[in-house]
N, C-alpha and C positions, 0 to 999 in steps of 0.2 A: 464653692471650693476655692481656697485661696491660690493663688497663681495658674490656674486653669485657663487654658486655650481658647479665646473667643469663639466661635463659630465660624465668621468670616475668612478669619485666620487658619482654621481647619480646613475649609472648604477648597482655601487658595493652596494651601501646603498640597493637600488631598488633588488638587488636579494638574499640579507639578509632575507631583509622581506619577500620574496615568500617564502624562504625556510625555516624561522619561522612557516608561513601560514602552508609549506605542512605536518610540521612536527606535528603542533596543529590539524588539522585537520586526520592525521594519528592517533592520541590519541584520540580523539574524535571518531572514527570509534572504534580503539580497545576498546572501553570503553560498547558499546556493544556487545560485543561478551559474547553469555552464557544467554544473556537477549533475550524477546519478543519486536519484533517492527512493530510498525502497519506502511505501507508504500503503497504510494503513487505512483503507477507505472504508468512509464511516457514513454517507448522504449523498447523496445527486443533487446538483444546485438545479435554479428553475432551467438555468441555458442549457442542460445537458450534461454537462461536467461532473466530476465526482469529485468528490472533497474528502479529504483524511490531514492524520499526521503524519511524518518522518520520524525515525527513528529518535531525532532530538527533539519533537514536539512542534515542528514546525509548521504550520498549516499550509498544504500544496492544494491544488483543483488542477486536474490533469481531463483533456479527453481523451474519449476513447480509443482503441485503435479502430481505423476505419473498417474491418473485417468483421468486427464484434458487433453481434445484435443489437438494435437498437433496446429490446426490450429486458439485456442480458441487467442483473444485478450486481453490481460488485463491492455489497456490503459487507463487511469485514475479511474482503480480500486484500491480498497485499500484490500490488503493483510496484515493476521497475518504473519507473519515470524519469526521463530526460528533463531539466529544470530549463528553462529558457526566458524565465523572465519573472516581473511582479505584476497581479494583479491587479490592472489602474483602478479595479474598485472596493479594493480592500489590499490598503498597503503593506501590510504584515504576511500576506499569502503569496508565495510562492505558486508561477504555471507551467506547464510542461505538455508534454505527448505518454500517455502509456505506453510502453513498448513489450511488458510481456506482466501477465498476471497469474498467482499465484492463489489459486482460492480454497478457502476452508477446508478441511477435511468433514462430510460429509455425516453427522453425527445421525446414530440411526434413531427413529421414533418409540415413542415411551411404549406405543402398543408392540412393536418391534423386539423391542427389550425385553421385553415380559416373556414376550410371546417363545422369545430364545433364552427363557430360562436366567435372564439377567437380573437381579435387582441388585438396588443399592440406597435400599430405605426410603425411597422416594416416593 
């Protein structure tokens, strides 16, 4: 194809902009630190932490509050979090403290549903 993009030349434009991205994104995490963020936890990293987003997609790791079970879940719970810093091992992520969690509303089970006369095509 006539006047078409090298390869080289894509690859180099192509990893400009990743590291635009990681650098914007880097700034956007720092930009919360010292602030509250309500987040959306979605994994527990290996150290124990739990990992989600902010309300603006910003990816936080917060630990737990020290009261809370070790073995408690707090997958698509949303946590207050104190911001206090970035994680030296992933520069774009925002870390903090939990300071109070907010967890799912309890959906009841399919036998459950049935069983109280609920359906909804399923």
């Amino acid at each position: 194809m006539a006047g078409a993009v090298d390869d080289p030349t894509k690859k180099a434009r192509a990893a400009e902009l990743l590291a635009l991205a990681a650098t914007a994104r880097a700034r956007r995490a720092e930009s919360h630190v010292g602030e509250l963020a309500d987040v959306l936890f979605e994994s527990r990293l290996a150290d124990g932490r739990w990992v989600g987003h902010a309300a603006d997609y910003v990816s936080v790791a917060a630990t737990a509050p020290t009261t809370a079970p070790v073995d408690t879940s707090l997958v698509n719970a949303i946590g207050r979090v104190a911001v206090d810093g970035i994680d030296p091992g992933a520069g774009d992520r925002a870390v903090g403290r939990i300071l109070s969690v907010t967890r799912p509303p309890a959906r009841p089970s399919s036998l459950a549903r049935v069983s109280a006369g609920v359906t909804d095509g399923r």
